[in-house]
C-alpha positions in Angstrom: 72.2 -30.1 -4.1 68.7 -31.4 -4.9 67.3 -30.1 -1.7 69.0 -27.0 -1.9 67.2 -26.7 -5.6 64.0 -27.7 -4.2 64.2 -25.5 -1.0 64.6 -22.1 -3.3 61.8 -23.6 -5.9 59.1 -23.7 -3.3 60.4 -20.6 -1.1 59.6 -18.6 -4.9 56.5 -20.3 -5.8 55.8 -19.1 -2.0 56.8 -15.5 -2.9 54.9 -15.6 -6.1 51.5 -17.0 -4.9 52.0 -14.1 -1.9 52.3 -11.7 -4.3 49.6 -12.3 -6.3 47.2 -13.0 -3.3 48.0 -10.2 -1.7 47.3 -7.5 -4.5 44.9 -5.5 -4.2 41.9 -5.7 -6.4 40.0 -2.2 -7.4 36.6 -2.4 -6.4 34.1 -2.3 -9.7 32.6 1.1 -10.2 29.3 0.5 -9.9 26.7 3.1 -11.0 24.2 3.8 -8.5 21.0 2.6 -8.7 18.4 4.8 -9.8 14.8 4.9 -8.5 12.4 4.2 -11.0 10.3 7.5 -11.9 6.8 6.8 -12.9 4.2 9.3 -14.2 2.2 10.8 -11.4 -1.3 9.5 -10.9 -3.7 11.6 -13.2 -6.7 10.2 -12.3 -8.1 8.0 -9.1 -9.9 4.7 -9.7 -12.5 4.2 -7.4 -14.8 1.1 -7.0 -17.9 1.2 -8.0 -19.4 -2.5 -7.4 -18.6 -5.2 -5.6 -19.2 -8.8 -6.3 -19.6 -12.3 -5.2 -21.3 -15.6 -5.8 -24.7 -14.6 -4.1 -24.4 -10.7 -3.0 -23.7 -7.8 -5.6 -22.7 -3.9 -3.8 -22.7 -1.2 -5.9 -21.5 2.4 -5.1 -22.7 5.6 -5.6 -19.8 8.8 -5.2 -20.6 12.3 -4.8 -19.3 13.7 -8.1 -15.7 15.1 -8.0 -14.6 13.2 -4.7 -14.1 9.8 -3.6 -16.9 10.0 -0.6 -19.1 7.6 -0.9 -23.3 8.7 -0.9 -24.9 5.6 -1.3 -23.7 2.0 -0.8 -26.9 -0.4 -2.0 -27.0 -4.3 -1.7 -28.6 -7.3 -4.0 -30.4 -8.5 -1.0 -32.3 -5.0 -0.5 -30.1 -3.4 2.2 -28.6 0.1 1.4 -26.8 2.7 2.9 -27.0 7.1 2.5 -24.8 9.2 3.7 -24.6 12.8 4.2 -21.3 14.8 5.1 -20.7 17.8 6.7 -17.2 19.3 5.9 -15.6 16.6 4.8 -16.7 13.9 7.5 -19.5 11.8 7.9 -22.5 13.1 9.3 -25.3 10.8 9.1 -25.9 7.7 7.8 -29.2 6.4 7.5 -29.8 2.5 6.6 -33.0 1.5 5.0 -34.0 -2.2 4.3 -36.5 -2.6 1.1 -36.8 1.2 1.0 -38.1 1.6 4.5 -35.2 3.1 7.3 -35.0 0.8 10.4 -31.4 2.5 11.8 -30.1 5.9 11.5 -26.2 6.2 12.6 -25.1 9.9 13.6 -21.5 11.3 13.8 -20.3 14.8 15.6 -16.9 15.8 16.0 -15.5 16.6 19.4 -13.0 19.1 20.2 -9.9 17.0 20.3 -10.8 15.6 16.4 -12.2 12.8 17.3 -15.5 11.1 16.0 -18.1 10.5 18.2 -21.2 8.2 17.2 -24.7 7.8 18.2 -27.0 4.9 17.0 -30.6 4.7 17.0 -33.3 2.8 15.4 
């Protein structure tokens, strides 16, 4: 009789433990993420000097744009350029205010940028 007891005890903790594994579970609602919005840019920051332990670069930007006209150096180097329609037409590099190489850009049919050096 003891067995018979036992048998119908575990054959309902068997149904039970069926039943509750086998229930289904309702998946969390979870709110979708949102993206964060932030405030369009208003203005553009631009460098305007470099620096390091022994060599200071400062910029120079045509006003209202972010082209650069003038790059000079603490050791005496510096750098003008001139554009022509947006693109860079000549730069001319002077060392202690006296040019020594002259860099010139023209733009070639299939939009790329073709350079010429001289000194």
């Amino acid at each position: 009789m003891n067995t018979l007891k036992f048998k119908y005890v575990l054959t309902i903790i068997g149904i039970i433990f069926l039943t509750a594994s086998c229930k289904k579970n309702k998946p969390n609602e979870e709110k979708p993420v949102e993206p964060d919005i932030k405030d369009p840019v208003k203005k553009q920051f631009i460098p305007i000097k470099l620096e390091s332990e022994n060599l200071d670069i400062n910029l120079k930007y045509i006003e209202k744009s972010a082209l650069i006209s003038e790059v000079n150096s603490s050791d005496g180097y510096s750098v003008k350029i001139s554009y022509l329609d947006q693109l860079p037409f000549e730069c001319l590099k002077y060392k202690s205010n006296i040019p020594f190489k002259s860099i010139y850009f023209r733009k070639t049919a299939n939009t790329d940028l073709k350079v010429t050096f001289s000194t």
